[in-house]
N, C-alpha and C positions, 0 to 999 in steps of 0.2 A: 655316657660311655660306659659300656661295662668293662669289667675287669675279668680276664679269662681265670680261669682254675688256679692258675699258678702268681698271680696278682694278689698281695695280702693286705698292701695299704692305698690309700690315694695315689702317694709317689709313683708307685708299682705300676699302676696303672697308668700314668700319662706317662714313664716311663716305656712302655710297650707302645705307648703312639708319638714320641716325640719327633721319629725323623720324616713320620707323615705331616706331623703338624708344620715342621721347617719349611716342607716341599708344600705347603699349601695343599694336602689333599685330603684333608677332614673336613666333613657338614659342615654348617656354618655352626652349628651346635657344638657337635663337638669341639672345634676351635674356640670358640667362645669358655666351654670346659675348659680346656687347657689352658687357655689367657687368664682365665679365673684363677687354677690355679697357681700357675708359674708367676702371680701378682701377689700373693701370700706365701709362695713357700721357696726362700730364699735358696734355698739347697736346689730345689728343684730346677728354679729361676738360671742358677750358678749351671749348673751341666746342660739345659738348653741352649746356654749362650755357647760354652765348650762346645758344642755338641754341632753348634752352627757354624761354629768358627772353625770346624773341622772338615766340615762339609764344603766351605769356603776354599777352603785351602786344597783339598782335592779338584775342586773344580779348576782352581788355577795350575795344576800340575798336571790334571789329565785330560788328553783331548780327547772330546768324544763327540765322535761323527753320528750327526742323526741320518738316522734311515733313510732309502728315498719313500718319495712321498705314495709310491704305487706302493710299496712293502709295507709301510704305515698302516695305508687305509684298508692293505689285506690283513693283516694283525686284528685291524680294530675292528671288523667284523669277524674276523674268527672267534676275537674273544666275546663279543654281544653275543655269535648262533651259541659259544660256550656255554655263558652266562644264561641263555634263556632254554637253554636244555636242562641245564644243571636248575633253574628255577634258583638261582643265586641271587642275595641281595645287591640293589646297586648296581641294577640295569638299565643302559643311558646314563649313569652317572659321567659327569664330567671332572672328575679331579683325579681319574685311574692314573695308573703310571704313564708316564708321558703325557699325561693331561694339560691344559692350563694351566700356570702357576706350579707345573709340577720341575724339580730341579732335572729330572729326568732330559736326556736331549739338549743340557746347553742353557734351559730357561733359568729365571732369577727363585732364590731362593730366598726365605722368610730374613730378614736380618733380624737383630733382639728390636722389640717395641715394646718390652715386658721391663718393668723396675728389677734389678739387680739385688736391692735391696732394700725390702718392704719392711722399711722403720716405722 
């Protein structure tokens, strides 16, 4: 995983992707990255959980009606002709927003499986 320009430490950086990693939408690399580190770095570990448990909590307060399924499949090809105009990475990928395993739309969200505190 890199770390964009404004990323200065490890933290920083899985920082900028933790609410992808929640929603299940990182490589299996990158998630593996992040399990890695949120398994050593307590602080980190600590506001992933916060950060789920936040996620959590709005999902139970807000209702959110998914799309119908014609409007769906026209998004999801507007964004691929997008994506392949643009020559953008992560075409056909499967874990975009609203993807599988994505919290987007209702679906389940990452719970902690990461140690709290790596004594």
């Amino acid at each position: 995983m890199e770390a964009s320009a404004l990323a200065v430490s490890p933290c920083d950086a899985i920082a900028e992707r933790i609410y992808e990693f929640l929603d299940g939408e990182l490589s299996a690399e990158e998630d593996a990255e992040v399990r890695r580190h949120l398994t050593a770095c307590a602080s980190c570990a600590r506001a992933a959980t916060r950060d789920g448990a936040f996620l959590r909590v709005l999902e139970q307060r807000v209702a959110i009606d998914r799309a119908p399924p014609a409007l769906r499949e026209r998004l999801i090809a507007l964004l691929a002709a997008a994506r392949a105009t643009a020559g953008a990475p992560g075409e056909g990928d499967e874990g975009g927003a609203g993807g599988a395993g994505s919290g987007v739309g209702g679906g389940p969200r990452r719970t902690p499986d990461w140690p709290t505190d790596p004594s």
